[in-house]
C-alpha positions as CSV (number, residue, x, y, z in Angstrom):
1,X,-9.3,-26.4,-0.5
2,X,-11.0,-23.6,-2.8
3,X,-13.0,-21.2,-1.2
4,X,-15.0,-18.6,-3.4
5,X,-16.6,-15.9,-1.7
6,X,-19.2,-13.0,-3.3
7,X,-20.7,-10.0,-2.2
8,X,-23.4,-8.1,-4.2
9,X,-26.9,-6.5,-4.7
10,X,-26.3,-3.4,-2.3
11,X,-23.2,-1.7,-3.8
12,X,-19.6,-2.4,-5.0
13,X,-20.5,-6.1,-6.3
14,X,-16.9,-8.5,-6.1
15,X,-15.4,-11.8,-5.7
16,X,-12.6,-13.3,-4.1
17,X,-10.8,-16.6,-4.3
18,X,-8.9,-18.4,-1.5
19,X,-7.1,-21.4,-2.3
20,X,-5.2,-23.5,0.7
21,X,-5.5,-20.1,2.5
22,X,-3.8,-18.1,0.2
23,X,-5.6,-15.3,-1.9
24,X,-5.5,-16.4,-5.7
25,X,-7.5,-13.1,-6.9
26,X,-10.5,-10.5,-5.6
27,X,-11.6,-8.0,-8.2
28,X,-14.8,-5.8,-8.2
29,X,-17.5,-6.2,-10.6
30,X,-17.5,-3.0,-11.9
31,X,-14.0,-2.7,-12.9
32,X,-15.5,-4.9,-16.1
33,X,-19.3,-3.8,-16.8
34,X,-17.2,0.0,-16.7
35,X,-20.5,0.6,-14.2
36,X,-19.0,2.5,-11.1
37,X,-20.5,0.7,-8.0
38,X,-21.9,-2.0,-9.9
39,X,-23.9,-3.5,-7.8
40,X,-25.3,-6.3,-10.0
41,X,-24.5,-10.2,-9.4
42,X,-20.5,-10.1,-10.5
43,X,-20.4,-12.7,-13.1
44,X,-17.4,-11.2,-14.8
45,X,-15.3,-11.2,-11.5
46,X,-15.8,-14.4,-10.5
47,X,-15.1,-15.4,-14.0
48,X,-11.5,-13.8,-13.4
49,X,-10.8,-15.3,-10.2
50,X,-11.4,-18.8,-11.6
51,X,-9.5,-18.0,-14.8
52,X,-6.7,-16.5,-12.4
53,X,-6.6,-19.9,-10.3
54,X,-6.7,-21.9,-13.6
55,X,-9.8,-23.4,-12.4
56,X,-13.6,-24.0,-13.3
57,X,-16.8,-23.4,-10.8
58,X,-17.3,-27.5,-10.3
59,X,-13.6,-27.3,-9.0
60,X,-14.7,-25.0,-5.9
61,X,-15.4,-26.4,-2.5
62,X,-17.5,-23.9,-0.6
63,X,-18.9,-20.9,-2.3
64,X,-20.2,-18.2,0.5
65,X,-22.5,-14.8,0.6
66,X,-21.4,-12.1,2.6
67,X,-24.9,-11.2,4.0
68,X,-27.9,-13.3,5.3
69,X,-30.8,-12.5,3.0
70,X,-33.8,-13.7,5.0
71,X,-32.3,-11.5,8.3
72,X,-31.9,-8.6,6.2
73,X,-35.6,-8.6,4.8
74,X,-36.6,-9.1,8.6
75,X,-35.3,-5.5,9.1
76,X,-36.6,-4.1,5.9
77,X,-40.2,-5.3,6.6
78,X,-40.0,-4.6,10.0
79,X,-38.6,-0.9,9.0
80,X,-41.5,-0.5,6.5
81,X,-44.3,-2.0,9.0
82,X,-43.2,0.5,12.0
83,X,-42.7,3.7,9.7
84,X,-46.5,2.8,7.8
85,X,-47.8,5.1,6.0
86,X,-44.6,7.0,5.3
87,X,-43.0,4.1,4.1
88,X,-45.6,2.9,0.9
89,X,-43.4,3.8,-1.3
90,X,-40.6,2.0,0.4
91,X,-42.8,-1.6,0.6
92,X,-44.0,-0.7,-3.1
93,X,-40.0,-0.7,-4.2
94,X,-38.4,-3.4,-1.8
95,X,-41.1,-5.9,-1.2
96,X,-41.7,-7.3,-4.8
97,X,-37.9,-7.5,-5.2
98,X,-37.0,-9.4,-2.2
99,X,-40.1,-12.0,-2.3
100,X,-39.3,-12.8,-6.2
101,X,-35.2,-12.3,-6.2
102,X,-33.6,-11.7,-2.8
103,X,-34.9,-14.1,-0.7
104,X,-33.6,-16.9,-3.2
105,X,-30.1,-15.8,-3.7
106,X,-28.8,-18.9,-3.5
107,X,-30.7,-20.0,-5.8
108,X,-30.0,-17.4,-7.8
109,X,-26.2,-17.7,-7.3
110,X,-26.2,-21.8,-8.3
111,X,-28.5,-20.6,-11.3
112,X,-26.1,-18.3,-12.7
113,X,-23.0,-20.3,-11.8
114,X,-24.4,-23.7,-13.3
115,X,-23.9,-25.2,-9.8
116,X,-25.5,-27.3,-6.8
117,X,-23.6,-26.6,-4.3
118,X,-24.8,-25.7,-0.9
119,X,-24.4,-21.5,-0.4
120,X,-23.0,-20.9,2.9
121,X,-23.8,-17.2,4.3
122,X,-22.0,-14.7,6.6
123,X,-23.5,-11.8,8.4
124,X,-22.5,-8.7,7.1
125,X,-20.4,-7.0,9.9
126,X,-18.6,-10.3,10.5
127,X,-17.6,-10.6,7.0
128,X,-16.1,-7.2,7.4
129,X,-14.8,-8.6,10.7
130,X,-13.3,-11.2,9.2
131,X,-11.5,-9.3,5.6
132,X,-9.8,-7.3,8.3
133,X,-8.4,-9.1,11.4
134,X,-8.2,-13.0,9.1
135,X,-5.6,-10.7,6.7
136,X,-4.0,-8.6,9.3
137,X,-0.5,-8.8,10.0
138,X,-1.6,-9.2,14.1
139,X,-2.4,-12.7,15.8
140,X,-4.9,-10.7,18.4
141,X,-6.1,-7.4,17.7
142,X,-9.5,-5.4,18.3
143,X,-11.9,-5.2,15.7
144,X,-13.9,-2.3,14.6
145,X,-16.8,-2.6,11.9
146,X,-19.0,0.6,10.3
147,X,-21.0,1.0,7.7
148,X,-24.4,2.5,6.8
149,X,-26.0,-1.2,7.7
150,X,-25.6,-4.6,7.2
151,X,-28.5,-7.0,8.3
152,X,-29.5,-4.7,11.2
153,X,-26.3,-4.2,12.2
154,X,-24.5,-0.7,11.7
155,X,-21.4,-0.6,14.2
156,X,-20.1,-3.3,15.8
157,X,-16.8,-4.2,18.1
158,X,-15.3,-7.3,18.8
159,X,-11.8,-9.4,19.3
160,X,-9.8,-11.7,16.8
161,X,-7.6,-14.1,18.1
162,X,-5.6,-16.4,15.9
163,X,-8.5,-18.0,13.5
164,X,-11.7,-16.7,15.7
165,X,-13.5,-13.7,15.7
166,X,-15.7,-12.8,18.9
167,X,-18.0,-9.6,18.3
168,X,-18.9,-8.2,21.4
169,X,-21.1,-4.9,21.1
170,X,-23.1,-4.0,18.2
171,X,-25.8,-0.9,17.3
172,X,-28.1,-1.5,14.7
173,X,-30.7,0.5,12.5
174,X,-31.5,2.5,12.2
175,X,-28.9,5.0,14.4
176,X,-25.8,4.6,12.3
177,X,-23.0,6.4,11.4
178,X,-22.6,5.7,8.1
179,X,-25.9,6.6,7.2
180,X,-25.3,10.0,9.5
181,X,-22.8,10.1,6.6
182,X,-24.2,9.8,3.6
183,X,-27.2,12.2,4.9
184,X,-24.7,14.8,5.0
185,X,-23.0,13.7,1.7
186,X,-26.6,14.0,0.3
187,X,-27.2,17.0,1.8
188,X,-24.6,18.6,-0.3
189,X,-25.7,17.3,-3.4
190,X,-23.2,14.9,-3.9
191,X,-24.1,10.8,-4.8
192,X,-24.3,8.6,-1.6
193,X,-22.2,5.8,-1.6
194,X,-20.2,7.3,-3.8
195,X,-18.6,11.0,-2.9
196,X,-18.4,10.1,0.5
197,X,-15.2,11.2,0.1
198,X,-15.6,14.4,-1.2
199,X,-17.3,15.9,1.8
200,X,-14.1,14.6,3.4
201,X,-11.6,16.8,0.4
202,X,-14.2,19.7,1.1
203,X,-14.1,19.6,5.0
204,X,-10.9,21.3,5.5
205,X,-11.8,24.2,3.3
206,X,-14.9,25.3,6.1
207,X,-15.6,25.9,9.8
208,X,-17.1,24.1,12.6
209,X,-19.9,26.5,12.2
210,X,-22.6,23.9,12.2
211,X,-21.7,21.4,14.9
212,X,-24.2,22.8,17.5
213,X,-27.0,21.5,15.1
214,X,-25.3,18.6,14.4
215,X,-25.4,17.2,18.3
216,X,-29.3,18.1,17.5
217,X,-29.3,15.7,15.0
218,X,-27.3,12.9,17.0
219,X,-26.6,12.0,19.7
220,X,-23.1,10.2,20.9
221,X,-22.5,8.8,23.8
222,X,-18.9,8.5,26.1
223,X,-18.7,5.0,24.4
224,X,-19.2,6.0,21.0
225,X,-22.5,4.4,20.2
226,X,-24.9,7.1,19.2
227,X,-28.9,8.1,18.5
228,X,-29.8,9.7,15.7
229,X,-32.9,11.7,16.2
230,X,-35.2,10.3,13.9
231,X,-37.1,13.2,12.9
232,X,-34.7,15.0,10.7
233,X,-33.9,11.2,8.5
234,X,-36.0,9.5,5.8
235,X,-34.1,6.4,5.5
236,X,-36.5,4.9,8.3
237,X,-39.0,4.8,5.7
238,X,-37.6,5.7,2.5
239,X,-35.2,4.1,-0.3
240,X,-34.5,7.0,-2.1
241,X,-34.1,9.6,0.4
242,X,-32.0,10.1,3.5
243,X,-33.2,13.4,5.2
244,X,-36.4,15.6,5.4
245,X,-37.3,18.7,5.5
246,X,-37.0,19.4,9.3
247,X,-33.2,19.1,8.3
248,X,-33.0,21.2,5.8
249,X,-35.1,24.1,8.0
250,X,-32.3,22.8,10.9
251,X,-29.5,23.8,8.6
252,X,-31.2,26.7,7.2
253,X,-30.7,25.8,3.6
254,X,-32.4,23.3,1.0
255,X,-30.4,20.2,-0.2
256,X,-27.7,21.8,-2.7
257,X,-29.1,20.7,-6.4
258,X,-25.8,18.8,-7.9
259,X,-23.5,20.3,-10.4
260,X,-24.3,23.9,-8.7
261,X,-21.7,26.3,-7.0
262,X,-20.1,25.5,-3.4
263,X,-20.4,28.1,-1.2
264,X,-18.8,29.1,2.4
265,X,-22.5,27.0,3.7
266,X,-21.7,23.8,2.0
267,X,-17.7,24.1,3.0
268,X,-18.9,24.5,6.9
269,X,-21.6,22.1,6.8
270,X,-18.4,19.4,5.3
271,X,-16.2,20.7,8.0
272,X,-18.6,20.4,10.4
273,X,-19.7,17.1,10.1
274,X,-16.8,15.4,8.9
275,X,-15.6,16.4,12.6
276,X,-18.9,14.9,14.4
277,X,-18.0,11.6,12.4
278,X,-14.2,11.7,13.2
279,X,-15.8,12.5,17.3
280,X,-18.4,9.5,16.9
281,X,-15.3,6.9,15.4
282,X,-12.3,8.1,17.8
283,X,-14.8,7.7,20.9
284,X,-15.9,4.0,20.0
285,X,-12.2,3.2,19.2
286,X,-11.1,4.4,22.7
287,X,-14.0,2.5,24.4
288,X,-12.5,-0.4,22.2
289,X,-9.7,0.2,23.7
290,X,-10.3,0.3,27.3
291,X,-12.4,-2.9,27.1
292,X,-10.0,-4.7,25.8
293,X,-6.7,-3.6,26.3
294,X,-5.3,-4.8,22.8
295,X,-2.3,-3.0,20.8
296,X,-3.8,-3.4,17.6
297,X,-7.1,-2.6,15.8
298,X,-8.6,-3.5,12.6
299,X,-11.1,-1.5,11.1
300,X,-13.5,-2.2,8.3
301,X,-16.9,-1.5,6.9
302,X,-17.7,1.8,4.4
303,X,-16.9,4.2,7.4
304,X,-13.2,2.3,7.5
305,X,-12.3,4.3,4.2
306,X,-12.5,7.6,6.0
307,X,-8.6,8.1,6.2
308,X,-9.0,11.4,8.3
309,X,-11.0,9.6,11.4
310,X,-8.4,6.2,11.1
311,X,-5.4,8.6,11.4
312,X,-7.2,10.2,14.6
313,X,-7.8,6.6,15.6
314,X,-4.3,5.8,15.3
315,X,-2.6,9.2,17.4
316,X,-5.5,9.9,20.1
317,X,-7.2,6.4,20.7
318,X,-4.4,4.2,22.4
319,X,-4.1,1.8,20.3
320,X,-0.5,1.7,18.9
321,X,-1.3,-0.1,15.3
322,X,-4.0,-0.1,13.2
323,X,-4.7,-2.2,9.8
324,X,-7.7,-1.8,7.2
325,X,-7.4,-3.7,4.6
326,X,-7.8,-1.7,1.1
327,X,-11.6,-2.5,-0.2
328,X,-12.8,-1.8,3.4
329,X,-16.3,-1.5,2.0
330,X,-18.4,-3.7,0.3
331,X,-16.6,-5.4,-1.9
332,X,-14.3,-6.2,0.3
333,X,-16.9,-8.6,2.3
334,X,-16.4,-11.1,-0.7
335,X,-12.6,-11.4,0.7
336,X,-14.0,-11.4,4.1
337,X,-17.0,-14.4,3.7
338,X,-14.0,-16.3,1.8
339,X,-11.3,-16.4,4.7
340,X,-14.6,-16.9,7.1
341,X,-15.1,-20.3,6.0
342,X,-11.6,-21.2,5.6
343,X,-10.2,-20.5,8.7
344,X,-13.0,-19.6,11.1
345,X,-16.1,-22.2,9.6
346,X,-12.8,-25.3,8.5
347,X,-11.2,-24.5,11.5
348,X,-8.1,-23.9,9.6
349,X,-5.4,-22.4,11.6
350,X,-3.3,-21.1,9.2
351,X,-3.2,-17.2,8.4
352,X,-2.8,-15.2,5.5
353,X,-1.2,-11.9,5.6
354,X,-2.5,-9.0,3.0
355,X,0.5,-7.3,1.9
356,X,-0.6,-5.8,-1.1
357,X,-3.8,-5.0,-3.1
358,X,-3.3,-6.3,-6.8
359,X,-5.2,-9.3,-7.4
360,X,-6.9,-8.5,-10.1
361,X,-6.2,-8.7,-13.9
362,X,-2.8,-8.1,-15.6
363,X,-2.2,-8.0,-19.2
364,X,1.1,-9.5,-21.1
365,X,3.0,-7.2,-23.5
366,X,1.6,-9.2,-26.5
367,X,-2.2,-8.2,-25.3
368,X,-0.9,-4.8,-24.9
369,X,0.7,-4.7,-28.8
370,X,-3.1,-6.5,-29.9
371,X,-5.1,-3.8,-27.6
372,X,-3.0,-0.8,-29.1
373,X,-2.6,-1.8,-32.7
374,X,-6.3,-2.5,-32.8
375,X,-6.7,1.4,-31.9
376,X,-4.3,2.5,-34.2
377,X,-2.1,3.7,-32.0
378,X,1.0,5.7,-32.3
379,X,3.4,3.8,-29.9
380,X,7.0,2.8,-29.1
381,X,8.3,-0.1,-27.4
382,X,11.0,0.0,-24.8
383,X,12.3,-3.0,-23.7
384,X,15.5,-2.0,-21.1
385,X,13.9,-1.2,-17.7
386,X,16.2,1.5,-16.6
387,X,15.2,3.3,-20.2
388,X,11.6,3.0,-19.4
389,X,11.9,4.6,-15.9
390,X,14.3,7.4,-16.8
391,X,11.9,8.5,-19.6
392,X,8.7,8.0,-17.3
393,X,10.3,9.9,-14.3
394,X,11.8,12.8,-16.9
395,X,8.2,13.1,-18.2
396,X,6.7,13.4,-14.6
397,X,9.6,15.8,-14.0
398,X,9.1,18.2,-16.5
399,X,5.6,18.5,-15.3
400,X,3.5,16.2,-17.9
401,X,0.8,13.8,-16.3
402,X,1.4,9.8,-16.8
403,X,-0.9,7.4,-17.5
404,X,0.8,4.3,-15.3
405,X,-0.9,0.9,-16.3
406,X,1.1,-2.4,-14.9
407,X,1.1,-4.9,-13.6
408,X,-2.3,-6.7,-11.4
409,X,-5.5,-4.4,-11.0
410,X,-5.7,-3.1,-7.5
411,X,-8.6,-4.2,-5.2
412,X,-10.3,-1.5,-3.8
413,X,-11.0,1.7,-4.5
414,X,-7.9,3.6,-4.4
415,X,-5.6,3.0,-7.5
416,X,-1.8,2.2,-5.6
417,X,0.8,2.2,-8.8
418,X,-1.0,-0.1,-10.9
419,X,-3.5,1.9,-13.0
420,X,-2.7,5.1,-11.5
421,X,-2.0,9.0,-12.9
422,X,1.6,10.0,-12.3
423,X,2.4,13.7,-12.0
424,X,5.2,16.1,-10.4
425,X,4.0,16.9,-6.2
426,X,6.6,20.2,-6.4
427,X,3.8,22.7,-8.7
428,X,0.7,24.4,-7.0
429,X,-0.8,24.2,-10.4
430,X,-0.5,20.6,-11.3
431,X,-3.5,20.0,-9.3
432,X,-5.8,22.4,-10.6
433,X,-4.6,21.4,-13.8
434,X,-5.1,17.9,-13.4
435,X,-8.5,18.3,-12.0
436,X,-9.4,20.6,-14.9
437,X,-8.1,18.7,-17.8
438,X,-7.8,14.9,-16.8
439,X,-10.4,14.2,-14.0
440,X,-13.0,16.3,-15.2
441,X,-13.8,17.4,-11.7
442,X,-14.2,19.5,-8.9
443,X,-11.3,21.7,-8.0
444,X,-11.3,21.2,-4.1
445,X,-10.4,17.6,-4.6
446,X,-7.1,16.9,-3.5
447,X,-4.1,14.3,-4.7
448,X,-2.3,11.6,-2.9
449,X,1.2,11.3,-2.4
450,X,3.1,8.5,-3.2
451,X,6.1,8.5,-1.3
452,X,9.2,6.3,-0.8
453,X,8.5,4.2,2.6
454,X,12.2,5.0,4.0
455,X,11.7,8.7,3.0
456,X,8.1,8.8,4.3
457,X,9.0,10.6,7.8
458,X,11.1,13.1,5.9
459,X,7.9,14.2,4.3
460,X,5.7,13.6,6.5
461,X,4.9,13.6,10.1
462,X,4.7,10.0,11.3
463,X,7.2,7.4,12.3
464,X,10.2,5.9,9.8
465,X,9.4,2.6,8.5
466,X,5.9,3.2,9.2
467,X,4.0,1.1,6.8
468,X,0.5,3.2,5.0
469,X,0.4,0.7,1.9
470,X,-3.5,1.8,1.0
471,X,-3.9,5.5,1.4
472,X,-6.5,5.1,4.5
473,X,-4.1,7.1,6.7
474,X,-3.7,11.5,6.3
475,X,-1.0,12.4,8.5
476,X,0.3,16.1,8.4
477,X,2.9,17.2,6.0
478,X,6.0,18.4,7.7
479,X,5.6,22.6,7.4
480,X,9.1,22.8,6.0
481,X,7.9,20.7,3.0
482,X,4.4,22.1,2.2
483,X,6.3,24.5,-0.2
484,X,8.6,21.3,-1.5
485,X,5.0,19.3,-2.3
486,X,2.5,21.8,-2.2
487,X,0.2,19.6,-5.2
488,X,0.0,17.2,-2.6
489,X,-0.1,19.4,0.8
490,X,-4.6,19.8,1.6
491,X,-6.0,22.8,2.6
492,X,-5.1,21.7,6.5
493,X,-1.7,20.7,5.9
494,X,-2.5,17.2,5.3
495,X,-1.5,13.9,2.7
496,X,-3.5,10.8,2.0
497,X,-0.2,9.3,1.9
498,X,1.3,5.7,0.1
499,X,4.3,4.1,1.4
500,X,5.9,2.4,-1.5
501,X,8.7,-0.6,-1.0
502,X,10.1,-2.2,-3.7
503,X,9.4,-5.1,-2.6
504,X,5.5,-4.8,-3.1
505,X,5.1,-2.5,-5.6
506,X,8.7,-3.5,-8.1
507,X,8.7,-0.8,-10.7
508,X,6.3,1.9,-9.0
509,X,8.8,1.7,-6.4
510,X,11.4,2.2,-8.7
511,X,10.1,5.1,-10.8
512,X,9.2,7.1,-7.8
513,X,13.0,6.6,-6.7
514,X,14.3,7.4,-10.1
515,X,11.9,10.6,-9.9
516,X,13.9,11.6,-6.9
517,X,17.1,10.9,-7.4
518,X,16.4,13.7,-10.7
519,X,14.6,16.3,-8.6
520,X,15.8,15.7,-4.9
521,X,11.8,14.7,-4.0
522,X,11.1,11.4,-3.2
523,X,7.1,11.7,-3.9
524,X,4.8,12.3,-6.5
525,X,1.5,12.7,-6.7
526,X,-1.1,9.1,-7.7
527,X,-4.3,9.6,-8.0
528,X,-6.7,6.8,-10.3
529,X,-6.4,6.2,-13.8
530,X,-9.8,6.9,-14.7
531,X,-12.3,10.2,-15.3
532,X,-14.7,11.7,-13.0
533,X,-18.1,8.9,-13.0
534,X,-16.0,6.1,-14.4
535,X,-14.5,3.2,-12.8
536,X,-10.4,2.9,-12.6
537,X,-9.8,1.4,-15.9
538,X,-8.9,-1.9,-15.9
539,X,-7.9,-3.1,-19.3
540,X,-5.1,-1.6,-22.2
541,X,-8.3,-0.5,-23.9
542,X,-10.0,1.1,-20.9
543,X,-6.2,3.0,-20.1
544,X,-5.8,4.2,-23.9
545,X,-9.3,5.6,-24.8
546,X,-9.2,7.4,-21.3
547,X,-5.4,8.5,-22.6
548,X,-7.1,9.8,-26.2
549,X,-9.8,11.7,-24.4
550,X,-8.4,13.5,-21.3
551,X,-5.6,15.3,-20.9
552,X,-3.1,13.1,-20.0
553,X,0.2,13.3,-21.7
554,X,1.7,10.1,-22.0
555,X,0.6,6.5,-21.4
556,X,3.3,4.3,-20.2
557,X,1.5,0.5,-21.0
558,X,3.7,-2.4,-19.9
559,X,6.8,-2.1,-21.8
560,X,4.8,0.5,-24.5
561,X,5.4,4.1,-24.4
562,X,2.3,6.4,-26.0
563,X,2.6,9.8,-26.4
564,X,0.9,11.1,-29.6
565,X,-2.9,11.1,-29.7
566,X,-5.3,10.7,-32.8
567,X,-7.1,14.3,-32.4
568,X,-7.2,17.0,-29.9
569,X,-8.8,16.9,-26.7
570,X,-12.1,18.4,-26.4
571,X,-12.1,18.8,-22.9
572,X,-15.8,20.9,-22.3
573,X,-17.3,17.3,-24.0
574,X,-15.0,15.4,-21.5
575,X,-16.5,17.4,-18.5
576,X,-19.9,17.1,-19.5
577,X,-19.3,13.5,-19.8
578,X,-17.8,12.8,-16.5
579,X,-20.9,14.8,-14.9
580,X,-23.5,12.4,-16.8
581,X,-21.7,9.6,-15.6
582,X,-21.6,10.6,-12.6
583,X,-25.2,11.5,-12.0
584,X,-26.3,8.8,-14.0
585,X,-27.8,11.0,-16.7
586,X,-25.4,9.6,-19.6
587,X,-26.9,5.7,-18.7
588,X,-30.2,7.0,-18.5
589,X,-30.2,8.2,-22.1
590,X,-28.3,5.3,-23.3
């Protein structure tokens, strides 16, 4: 039984393939179009899942959508109709699209796929539902879902038990935390649905100074569920803007104009509502909680990938685990939809258990060689393991930033040892530096640390053997060791941490432990292989022109070692770069 699911045409377009209830692959769309947040129908992933499974598209059995169209226009024209006049610009935008494209996606889908078949949907949340609690490690748990909005949908609460999900409570549009979210992210001139989490790095660096007009601009009640006043938003009526300007005359200041300085305003506003978010989440999971008295929760939906508000979750809201699954957001409803219809629609009582995020594409050593000669590049080949590690984990140690590409893509957003940046945790500077030289970006962003699971608690305050695979939980940094990792150590004495086994994660695991065993420090610091605006590079060509034109020092490819480059950096081009991409300037030219 094959079982392809899709997701698309909002943001973060992907696929995933189930076969006999096991994942075969799930990728992203944009990871190949090198579009971030490709939103576009994701030919090229479903391409990979089936060449993964060694299969063609006549060979699948049920191919499913991880939204219902026809519900979702319902809301739009319903949104437009009670916002009129405000909203002509709205109907002028959304209207044409949906009557000649979105109302026919299936259609559209068994065009482009050369099919027949029937296209089964799945409502939005539930397909969130489901890519959480139908690949948890729990056979009953609570289940959480936010986002900005699915259908009408924007928060909704429910139970999984074995192969069925039961959604209990929902709130829909427009009052919805997500979009509270990406107002504020707007607000500080940063790209919504993208730098979500960079009001979250910024945050700790402010005050609560703003909170009072916050609880103006929403309202949340003992359960969690909340009102926005509607007078401060445009996205009632608007698909280009999220606020007015009765919330810029609120705050006191007009909407920061990207690119421009950060200043003690924006820091507080961050801090200020990052905490109203973190209030709004940790309230609805204790009312979870109380209604129905599970041990476990499962979180997913955009709103799932803020790490601070799931470790609150975790400490503060009863609840004794918690799982979110790493593409939490949109993409990740293409997993969801697919284990839907296999256990939940098929009736299929079997359960699969996510233990790691790379099912996407891996590259041999000979594709490597091919990718590498073709650029010309100066290489060496190493083909004893222990060799490779001890020159990796020397490199990392004498402070130079690693390029680390093996192995399956990751799915998600978070790069986990796969296609990651390697550097040493123990220098204050390396962070600067790395955000200066080989991001291209702001300096307030902070680094993950990877750190060996059995060390973790050493490190870090949480329980040993406590499992935090995905980087969605920040737990403190012990105060002894902020001065051991201070690269790694936020502004509040916080790490997105990874737990790393061996197991899972083979020679990640193994270089990190080689790393320590020469320094004494278990950890070092991953972030994504990839510049500021770009997606996480995905294949050897992607890894070695983002090698040639940042400052990273050495690539480690596979078996391949690179560290001479064709010409120096020139690393004022590479920021300006990574700022077109990222405010879409560079595609609008080209």
């Amino acid at each position: 039984m094959i079982v392809l699911g899709i997701s698309c045409y909002y943001h973060d377009g992907g696929a995933a393939l189930v076969r006999d209830g096991e994942l075969v692959a799930a990728a992203e769309e944009e990871r190949f179009t090198r579009v971030k947040h490709d939103s576009s129908f994701p030919a090229n992933a479903i391409a990979y899942c089936l060449r993964e499974a060694g299969i063609t598209i006549d060979q699948v059995d049920h191919i499913g959508f991880y939204e219902k169209p026809l519900v979702k226009f319902n809301r739009i024209l319903e949104s437009i109709l009670a916002s009129w006049p405000l909203s002509f610009k709205a109907w002028l935008k959304a209207i044409p699209l949906w009557l000649v494209h979105r109302l026919h996606i299936a259609r559209e889908i068994q065009e482009k796929l050369g099919v027949d078949k029937e296209i089964l949907y799945c409502q939005h949340h539930l397909s969130h539902a489901a890519s959480a609690f139908l690949v948890s490690p729990f056979e009953e748990a609570a289940v959480i879902t936010a986002d900005g909005v699915g259908e009408w949908t924007t928060t909704s609460w429910g139970i999984g038990r074995g192969n069925i999900i039961e959604m209990h409570k929902e709130s829909r549009f427009p009052h919805s935390v997500g979009l509270l979210f990406s107002a504020i992210t707007a607000y500080l001139g940063f790209r919504v649905n993208d730098a979500e989490w960079k009001v979250m790095g910024l945050a700790p660096y402010g005050k609560p100074t703003y909170v009072g007009q916050f609880r103006e601009v929403v309202d949340i009640k003992n359960d969690g569920s909340i009102r926005l006043n509607l007078k401060y938003f445009a996205h009632p009526y608007s698909t280009t803007r999220t606020i007015n300007d009765r919330w810029t005359a609120l705050f006191g200041q007009p909407m920061r104009p990207k690119e421009t300085e950060l200043g003690d305003f924006h820091r507080d506003i961050a801090h200020s509502g990052q905490k109203i978010v973190e209030e709004i989440m940790l309230k609805t999971a204790t009312h979870v909680h109380r209604q129905t008295g599970m041990d476990d929760v499962c979180i997913a939906g955009g709103v799932g990938l803020n790490c601070v508000a799931n470790w609150r979750i975790l400490k503060e809201s009863g609840f004794k685990d918690i799982f979110i699954q790493p593409a939490a957001g949109d993409s990740g409803g293409a997993l969801g939809t697919a284990f839907y219809i296999y256990n939940s629609v098929l009736g299929n009582k079997q359960r699969y258990r996510m233990e790691h995020a790379f099912w996407g594409p891996s590259f041999s050593d000979e594709e490597i060689k091919t990718a590498l000669d073709r650029a010309e590049a100066d290489y060496e080949r190493i083909n004893d393991e222990e060799e490779l590690l001890e020159r990796t984990a020397r490199m990392i140690a004498d402070s130079r930033v690693v390029g680390w590409f093996q192995g399956r893509l990751e799915f998600g957003p978070r790069a986990l040892g796969a296609r990651s940046l390697l550097a040493d945790p123990r220098h204050d500077k390396m962070k600067d530096l790395i955000n200066a030289k080989v991001k291209f970006r702001e300096a307030f962003r902070p680094f993950a640390p990877a750190v060996l699971k059995e060390r973790a608690h050493e490190y870090f305050e949480m329980p040993a053997g406590m499992d935090a695979p995905y980087m969605l939980l920040v737990p403190p940094v012990r105060p002894e060791k902020h001065s051991v990792i201070p690269a790694v150590t936020h502004e509040d004495g916080t790490g997105r941490v990874q737990t790393v086994t061996e197991q899972q994660h083979g020679r990640y695991y193994r270089v990190i432990k080689r790393f320590g065993e020469l320094t004494g420090v278990p950890v070092v610091i991953n972030t994504s292989f990839n510049v500021r605006g770009e997606p996480i590079v995905c294949t050897p060509q992607d890894a070695y022109r983002t090698f040639v034109n940042t400052g990273i020092d050495a690539l480690v490819i596979g078996n391949y070692v690179v560290t001479q480059k064709p010409e120096p950096v020139d690393y004022e081009a590479g920021m300006q770069r990574s700022v077109e991409l990222e405010t879409g300037s560079l595609a609008a030219r080209t």
